[in-house]
C-alpha positions in Angstrom: 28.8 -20.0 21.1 31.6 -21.9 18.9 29.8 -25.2 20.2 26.5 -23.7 18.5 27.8 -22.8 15.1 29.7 -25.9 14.6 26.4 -27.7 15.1 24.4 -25.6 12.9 26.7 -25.2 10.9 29.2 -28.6 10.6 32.9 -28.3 9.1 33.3 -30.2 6.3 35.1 -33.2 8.2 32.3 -33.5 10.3 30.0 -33.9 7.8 31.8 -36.3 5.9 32.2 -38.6 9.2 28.2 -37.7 9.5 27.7 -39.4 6.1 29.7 -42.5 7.0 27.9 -42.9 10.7 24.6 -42.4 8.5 21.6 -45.3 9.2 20.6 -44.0 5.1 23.1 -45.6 2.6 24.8 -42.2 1.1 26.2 -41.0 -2.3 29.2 -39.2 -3.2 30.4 -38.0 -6.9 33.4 -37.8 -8.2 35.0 -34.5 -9.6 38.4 -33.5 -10.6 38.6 -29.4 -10.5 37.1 -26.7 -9.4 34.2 -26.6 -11.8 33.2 -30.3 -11.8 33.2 -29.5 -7.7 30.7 -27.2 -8.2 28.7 -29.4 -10.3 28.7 -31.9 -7.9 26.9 -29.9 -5.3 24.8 -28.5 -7.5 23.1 -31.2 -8.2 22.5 -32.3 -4.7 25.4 -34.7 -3.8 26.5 -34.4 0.0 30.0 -35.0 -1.1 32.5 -35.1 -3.4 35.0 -38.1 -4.3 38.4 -36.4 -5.8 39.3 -39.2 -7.5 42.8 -40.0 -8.2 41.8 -41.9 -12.1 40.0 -38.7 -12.9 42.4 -35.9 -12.0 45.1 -37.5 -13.5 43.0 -37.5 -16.7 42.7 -34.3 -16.1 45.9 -33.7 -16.6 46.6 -35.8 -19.5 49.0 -38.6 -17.4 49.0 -42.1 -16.7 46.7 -43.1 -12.9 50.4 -44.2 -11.4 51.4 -41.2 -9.5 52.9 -39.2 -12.6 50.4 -36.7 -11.3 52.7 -34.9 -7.4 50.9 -35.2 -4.8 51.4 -31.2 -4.4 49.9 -31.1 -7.9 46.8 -32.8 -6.4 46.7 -30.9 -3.1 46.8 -28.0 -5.2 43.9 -28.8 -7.5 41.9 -29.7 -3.8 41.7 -26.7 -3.3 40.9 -24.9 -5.9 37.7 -27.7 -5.4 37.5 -26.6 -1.8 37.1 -22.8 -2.0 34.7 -23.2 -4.3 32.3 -25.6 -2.8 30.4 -26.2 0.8 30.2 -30.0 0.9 33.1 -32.3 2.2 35.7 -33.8 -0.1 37.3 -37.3 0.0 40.2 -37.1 -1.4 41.5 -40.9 -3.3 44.7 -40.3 -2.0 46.7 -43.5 -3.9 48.8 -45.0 -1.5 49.5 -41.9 0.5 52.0 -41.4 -1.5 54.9 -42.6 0.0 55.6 -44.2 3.7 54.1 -42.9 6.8 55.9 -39.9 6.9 54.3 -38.6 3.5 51.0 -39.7 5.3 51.9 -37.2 8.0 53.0 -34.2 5.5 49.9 -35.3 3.3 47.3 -35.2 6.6 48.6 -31.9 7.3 48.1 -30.4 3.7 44.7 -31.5 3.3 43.8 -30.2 6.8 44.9 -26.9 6.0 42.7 -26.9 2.3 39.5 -28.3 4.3 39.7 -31.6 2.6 37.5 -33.5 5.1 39.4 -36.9 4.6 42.1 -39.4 2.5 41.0 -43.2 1.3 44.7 -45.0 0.6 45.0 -48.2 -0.7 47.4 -51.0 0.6 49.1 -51.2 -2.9 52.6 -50.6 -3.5 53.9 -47.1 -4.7 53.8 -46.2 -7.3 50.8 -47.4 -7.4 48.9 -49.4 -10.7 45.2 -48.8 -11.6 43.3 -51.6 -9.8 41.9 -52.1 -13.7 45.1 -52.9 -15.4 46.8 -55.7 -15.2 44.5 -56.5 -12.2 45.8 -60.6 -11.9 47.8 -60.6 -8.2 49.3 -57.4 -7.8 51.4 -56.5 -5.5 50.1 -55.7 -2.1 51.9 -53.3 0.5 53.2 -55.2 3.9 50.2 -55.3 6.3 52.0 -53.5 8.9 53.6 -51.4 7.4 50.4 -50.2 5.9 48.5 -50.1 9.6 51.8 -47.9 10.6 50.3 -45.5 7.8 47.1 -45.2 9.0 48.3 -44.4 12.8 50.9 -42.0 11.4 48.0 -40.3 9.8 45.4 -40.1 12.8 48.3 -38.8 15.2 49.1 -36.2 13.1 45.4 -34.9 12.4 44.2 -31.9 14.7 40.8 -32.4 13.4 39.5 -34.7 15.6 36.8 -35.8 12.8 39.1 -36.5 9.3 38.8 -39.7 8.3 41.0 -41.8 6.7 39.9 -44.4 4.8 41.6 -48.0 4.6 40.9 -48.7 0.7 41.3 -53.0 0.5 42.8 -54.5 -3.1 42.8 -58.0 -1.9 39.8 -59.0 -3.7 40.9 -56.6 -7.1 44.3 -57.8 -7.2 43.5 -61.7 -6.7 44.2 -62.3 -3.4 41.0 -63.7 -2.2 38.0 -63.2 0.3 40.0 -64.5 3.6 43.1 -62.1 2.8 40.4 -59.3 2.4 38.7 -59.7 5.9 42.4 -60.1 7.3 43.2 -57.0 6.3 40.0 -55.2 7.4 40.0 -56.4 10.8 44.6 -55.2 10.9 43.0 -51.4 9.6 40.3 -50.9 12.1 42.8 -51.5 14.9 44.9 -49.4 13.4 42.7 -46.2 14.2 40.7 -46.5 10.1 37.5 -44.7 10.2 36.0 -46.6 7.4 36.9 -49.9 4.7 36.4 -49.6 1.3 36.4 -52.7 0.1 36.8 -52.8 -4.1 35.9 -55.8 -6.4 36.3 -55.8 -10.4 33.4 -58.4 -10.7 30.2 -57.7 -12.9 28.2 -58.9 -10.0 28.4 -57.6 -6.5 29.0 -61.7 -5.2 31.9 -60.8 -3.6 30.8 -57.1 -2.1 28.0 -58.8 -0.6 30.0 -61.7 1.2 32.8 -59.2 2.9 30.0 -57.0 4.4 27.8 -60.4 5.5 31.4 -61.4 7.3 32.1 -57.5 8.0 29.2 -57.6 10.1 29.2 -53.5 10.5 32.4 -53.4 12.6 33.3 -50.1 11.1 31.6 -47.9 8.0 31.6 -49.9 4.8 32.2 -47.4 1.4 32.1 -49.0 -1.9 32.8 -48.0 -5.5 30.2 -49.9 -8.5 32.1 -49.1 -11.2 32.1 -52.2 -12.3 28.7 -53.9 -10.9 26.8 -50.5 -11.7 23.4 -52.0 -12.8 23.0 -53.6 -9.3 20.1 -52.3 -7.5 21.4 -49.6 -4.5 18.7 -51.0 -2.3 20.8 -54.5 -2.4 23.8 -52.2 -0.9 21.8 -51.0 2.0 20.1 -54.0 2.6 23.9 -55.5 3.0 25.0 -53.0 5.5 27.2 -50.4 3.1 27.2 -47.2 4.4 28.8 -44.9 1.3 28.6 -45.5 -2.4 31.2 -43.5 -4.8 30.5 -43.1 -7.9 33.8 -42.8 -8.7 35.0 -41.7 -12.5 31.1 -40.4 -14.3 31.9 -36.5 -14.0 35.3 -36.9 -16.5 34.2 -39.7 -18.5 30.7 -37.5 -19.2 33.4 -34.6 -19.9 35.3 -36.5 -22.2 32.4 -38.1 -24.6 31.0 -34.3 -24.9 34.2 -33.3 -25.3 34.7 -35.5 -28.5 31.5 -35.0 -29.9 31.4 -31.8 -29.8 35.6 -31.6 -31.6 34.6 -33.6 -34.2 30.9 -31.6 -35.1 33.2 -28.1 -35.2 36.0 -29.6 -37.2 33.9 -31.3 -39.4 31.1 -28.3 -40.1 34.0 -25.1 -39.6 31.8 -23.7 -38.1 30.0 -23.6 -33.9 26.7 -22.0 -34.8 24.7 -24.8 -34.7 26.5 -26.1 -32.0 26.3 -23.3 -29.6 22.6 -23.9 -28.7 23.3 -26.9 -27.4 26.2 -27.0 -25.2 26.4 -24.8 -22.1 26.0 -21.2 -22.6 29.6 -19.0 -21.6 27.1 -17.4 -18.8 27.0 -20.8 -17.5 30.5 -21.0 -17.1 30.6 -17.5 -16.1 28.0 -18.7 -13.1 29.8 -21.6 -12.3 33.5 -19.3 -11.7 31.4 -17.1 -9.2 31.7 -14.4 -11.7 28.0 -13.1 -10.5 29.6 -12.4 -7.0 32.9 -10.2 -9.0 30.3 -8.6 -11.1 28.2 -6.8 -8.4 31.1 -5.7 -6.7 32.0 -4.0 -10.1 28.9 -2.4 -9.9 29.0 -1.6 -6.2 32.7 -0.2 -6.4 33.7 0.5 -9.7 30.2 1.5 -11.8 27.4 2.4 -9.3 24.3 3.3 -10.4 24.8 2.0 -13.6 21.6 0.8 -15.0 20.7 -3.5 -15.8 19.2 -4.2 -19.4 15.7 -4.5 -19.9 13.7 -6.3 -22.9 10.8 -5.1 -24.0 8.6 -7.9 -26.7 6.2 -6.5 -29.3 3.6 -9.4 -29.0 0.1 -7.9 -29.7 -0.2 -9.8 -33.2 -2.8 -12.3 -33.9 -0.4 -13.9 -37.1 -3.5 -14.5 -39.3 -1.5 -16.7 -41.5 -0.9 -19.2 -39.0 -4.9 -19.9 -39.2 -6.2 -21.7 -37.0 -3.0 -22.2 -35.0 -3.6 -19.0 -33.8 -7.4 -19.2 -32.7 -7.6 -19.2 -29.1 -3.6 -17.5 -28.7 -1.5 -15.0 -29.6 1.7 -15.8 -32.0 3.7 -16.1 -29.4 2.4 -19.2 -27.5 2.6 -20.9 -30.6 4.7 -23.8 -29.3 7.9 -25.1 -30.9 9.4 -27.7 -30.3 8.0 -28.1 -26.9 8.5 -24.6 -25.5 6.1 -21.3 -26.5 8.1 -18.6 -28.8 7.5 -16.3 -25.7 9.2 -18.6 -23.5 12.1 -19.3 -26.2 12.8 -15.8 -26.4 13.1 -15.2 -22.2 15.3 -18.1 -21.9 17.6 -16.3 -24.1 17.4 -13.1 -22.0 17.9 -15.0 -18.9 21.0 -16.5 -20.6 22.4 -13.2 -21.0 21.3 -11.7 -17.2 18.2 -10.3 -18.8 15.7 -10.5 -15.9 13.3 -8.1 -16.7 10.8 -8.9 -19.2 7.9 -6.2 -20.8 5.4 -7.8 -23.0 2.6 -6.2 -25.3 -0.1 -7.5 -25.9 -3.0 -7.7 -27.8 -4.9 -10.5 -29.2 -5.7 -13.1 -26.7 -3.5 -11.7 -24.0 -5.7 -13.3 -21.2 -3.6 -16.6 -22.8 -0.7 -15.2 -22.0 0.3 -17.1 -18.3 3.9 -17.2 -18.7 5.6 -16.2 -15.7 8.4 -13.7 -14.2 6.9 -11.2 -17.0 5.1 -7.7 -16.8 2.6 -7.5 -19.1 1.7 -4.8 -20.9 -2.1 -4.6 -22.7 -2.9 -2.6 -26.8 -6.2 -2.7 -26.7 -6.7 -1.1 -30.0 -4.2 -3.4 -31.5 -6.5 -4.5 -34.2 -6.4 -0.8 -35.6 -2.7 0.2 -34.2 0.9 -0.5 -35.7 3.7 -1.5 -33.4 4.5 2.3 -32.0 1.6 2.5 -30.5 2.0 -1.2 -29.0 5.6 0.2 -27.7 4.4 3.3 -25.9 2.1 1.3 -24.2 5.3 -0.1 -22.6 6.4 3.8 -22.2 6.6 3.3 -18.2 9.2 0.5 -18.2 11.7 2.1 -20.7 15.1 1.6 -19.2 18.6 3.3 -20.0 19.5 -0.2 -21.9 17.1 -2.4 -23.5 16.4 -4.7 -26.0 13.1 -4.1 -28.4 12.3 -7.5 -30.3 9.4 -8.6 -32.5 7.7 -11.8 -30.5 7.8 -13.8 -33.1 11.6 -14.2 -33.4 14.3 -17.1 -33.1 17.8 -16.7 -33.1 21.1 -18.3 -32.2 22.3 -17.2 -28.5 25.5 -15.7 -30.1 23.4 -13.0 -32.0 22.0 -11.7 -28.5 25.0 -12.0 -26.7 27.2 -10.0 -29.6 25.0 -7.1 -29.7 25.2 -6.5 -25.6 29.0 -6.2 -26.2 29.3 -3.8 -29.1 28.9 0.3 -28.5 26.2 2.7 -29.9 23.2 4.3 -28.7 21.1 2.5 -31.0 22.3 -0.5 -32.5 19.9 -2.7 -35.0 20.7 -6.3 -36.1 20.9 -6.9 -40.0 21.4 -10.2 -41.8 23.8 -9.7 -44.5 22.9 -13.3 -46.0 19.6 -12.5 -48.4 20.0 -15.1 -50.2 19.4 -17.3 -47.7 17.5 -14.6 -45.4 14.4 -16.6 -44.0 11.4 -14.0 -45.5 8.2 -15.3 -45.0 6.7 -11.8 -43.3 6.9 -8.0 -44.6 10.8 -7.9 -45.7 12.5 -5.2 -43.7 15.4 -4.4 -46.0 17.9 -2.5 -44.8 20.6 0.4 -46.6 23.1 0.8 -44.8 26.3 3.2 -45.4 28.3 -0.1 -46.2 28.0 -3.8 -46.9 29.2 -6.3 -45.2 32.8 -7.2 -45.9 32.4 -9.9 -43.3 35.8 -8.5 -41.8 36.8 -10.2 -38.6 36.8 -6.8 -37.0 33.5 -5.1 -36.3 32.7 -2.3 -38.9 31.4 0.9 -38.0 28.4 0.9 -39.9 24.8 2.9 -40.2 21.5 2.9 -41.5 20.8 5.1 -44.6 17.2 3.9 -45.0 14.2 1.0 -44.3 12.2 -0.2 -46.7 9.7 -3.4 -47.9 11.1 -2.4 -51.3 13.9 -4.0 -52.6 14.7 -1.7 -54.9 15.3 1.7 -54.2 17.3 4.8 -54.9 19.8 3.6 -52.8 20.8 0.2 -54.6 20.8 -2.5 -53.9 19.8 -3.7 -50.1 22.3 -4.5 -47.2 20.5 -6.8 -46.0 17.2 -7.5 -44.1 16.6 -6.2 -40.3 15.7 -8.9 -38.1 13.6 -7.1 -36.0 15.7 -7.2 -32.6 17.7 -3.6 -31.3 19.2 -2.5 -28.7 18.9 1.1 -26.9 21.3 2.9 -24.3 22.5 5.6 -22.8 21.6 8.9 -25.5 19.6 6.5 -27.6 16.5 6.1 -24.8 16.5 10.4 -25.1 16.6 10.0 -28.6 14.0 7.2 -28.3 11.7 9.1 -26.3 12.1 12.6 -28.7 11.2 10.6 -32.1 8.0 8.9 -30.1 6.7 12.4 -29.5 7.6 14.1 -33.0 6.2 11.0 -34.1 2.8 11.3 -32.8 2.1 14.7 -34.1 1.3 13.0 -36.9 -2.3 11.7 -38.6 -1.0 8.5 -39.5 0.8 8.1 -35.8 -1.4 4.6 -35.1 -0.2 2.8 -38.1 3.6 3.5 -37.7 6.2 0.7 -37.1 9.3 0.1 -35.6 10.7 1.0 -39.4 9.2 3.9 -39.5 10.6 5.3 -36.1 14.1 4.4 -37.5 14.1 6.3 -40.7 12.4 9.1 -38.9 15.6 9.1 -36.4 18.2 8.6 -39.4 16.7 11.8 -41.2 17.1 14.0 -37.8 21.2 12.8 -38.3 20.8 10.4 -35.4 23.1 7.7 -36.2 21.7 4.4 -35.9 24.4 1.7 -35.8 24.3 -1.6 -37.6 25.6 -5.0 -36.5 25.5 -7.5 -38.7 25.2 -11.6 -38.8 25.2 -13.9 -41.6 21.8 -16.4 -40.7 20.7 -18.1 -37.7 17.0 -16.9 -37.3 14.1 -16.9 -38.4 10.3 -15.1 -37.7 7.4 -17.0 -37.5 4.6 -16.3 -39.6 3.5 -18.7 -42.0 2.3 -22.1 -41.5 5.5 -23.0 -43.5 7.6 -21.1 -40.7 6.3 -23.6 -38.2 8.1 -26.4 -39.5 10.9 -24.5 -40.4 11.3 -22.8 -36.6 11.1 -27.2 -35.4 13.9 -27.7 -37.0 15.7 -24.8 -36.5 15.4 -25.8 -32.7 16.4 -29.3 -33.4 19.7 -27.9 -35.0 
């Protein structure tokens, strides 16, 4: 039985000596923590090069062993626990003499790190990129008695260790290279990697001709990158490493995106176009930590829901709109529908209601349930959202279709309290109103405090002035409803449609109705970052609105 699940199911040192012994020529990525790990695999790499260069980045030190090696072996496995694929560890020059190569096998053994690549430089080792001309190389055998110290301490018969070659780097020549190859392989090496600093991949190509396949060939491009991988294979290399991408990708976003916040004050614009914190959230397993909440510390308790008002022709759009709905009007390369469920699915919103109306057969977008007003030439949006009546939920979201935001607006009203909680922009100067304006009075204006105010609705109106004053501000046409709000929900739906004018009542209308029975209807507010679509004018505002 233990034979059986090791074959269907390999450790990670077998796979790595699996990717070596490979006829295909393989690739491995570099990454230096947990995260990048997880990166790594998830975009399909069979392993994972912890590279030396890019963990001591990391860091913030120099590539010369200011990084321990506990402080490596450490970060290993942080990368280990939280990925499935082997991990090659650039282990520098092992760190010492052969017995740190013992101590260092035996570390990495007991983290899962599938194998160790040491170089026959001198410790404490120099960046094969600086101040490349003749460095000094380690005594051959002294560097062979590293690599037997290392397999004889190994209890996993398939580790590899990896004979890394700076002859050619270090200005040694081709002669001294091959010498050395042929010393490691009878020293017990399960693979050569064999670096060059050349533009061209002249020299790569002659060691492997004169290699002749006696043992697994790895190689690391960095510096002949535009080379053509098929000319590797075709030479007989086994591995490629792409060696220092993950962190050098890292660091240019990194500084881009420093400079854009310190310049603008500000991350709104910004924040649409860097990873979303759920990302992150995904990538730390914090999925796995959240259903075990729900199993063992909140059962039963109920996932959000979103339910669309889309029924809406938009006449103004004109033609735009003659053979769909408003909200497969595409922007910027994606429908508004489909713009408005990547936001959910950003914030674990999985289930989606739509309504309807106009043109719904042209509505194909999937992982939707779709709801149909067929009277919605004659009907306002309550009746539209009791036709969704069967897939209320004890937390949703209602939204116009026609909406764009920024992600933090979403996210921000899923973590305040309240039954019923509405969205107002504060900002009318600068409030995007192309469509009916949904002004809102609310028991205080925003004092843009950096706490969150405790806030209601007095009263909706198109009117912007009232016997209230002046406005708050302008709903947005997104809310949110939980817990005692769906009950309250549900009650003002029904006195509602005792009413004669019942079919031409809106969303507005249902939220004065429920302020005047004294249920309170919280208010969060934003300051910008949306806008509806419903004028021709809109459209070319919502393109660059995405582009932002």
């Amino acid at each position: 039985m233990a034979t059986q699940i090791k074959q269907s199911n390999p450790g990670k040192s077998t796979q790595l000596r699996r990717l070596l012994e490979s006829p295909d020529l393989e690739f491995i990525l570099e990454a230096h923590n947990g995260i990048s790990a997880r990166i790594a695999e998830e975009a399909g790499f069979k392993g994972i090069w912890g590279s030396g260069l890019a963990m001591s980045a990391q860091f913030g030190v120099r590539d010369s062993n200011e990084a321990s090696w506990t402080q490596i072996v450490d970060m290993l496995e942080f990368m280990s626990d939280v990925t499935r694929i082997p991990i090659l560890l650039d282990g520098d020059t092992g760190y010492g003499n052969f017995n740190n190569m013992r101590r260092l096998v035996k570390k990495l053994e007991q983290r899962y790190i599938a194998g160790v690549c040491i170089e026959d430089k001198q410790f404490p080792k120099i960046n094969s990129f600086i101040n490349g001309e003749r460095q000094p190389l380690a005594d051959v055998d002294e560097f062979c008695g590293k690599i037997k110290a290392g397999k004889d301490s190994q209890d996993d018969p398939d580790f590899c260790i990896i004979a890394r070659i700076e002859a050619l780097i270090a200005g040694w020549g081709m002669s001294e290279a091959l010498k050395r190859a042929e010393a490691y392989h009878e020293a017990g090496a399960d693979g050569i990697l064999i670096h060059s600093k050349l533009s061209k991949p002249d020299e790569i190509l002659e060691f492997s001709h004169e290699w002749a396949r006696r043992l697994p060939l790895i190689i690391v491009p960095t510096t002949y990158y535009s080379t053509p991988v098929e000319v590797f294979h075709k030479a007989g290399v086994n591995l490629v490493i792409w060696a220092n991408h993950m962190i050098r990708a890292a660091v240019a976003a990194m500084e881009k995106a420093s400079r854009e916040i310190f310049e603008n004050k500000s991350v709104a614009n910004l924040e649409d176009r860097i990873a979303p914190i759920k990302r992150i959230f995904t990538l730390q397993g914090a999925d796995e930590l959240t259903r075990a909440q729900e199993r063992y510390l909140h059962p039963g308790r109920p996932e959000t829901h979103a339910i669309v008002l889309a029924a809406s022709r938009g006449n103004a759009l004109h033609e735009l709109t003659h053979d769909r709905p408003k909200v497969m009007l595409s922007i910027g390369g994606k429908t508004l529908l489909r713009r408005l469920l990547d936001e959910f699915k950003k914030q674990s919103i999985n289930q989606t209601t739509v309504v309807a109306g106009y043109k719904h057969d042209a509505i194909d977008t999937a992982g939707i349930t779709l709801r149909i007003n067929n009277e919605y030439e004659t009907t306002g949006e309550l009746t539209s959202l009791l036709c969704a009546e069967q897939d209320f939920n004890e937390d949703m979201i209602i939204t116009y279709g026609d909406l764009l935001f920024r992600s933090y607006i979403l996210d921000d009203l899923l973590e305040l309290d309240g039954d019923i909680v509405m969205v107002v922009d504060s900002d009318l100067d600068n409030s995007p109103i192309s469509g009916k304006p949904d002004y809102a009075y609310c028991s205080r204006t925003d004092d843009r405090s950096m706490f969150r105010q405790d806030i209601s609705l007095k009263h909706i109106s198109e009117d912007e002035k009232t016997d209230l004053g002046e406005p708050s501000g302008r709903w947005i046409g997104m809310l949110r409803i939980r817990g005692n709000g769906l009950n309250w929900l549900k009650q003002g739906l029904g006195e509602l449609q005792q009413r004669e004018d019942f079919t031409q009542l809106t969303l507005p209308d249902l939220l004065n109705h429920l302020v005047k029975q004294d249920i309170p209807v919280k208010v969060h507010y934003i300051h910008g970052h949306w806008l509806d679509v419903n004028t021709l004018q809109d459209i070319d505002r919502a393109g660059d609105f995405t582009k932002a």
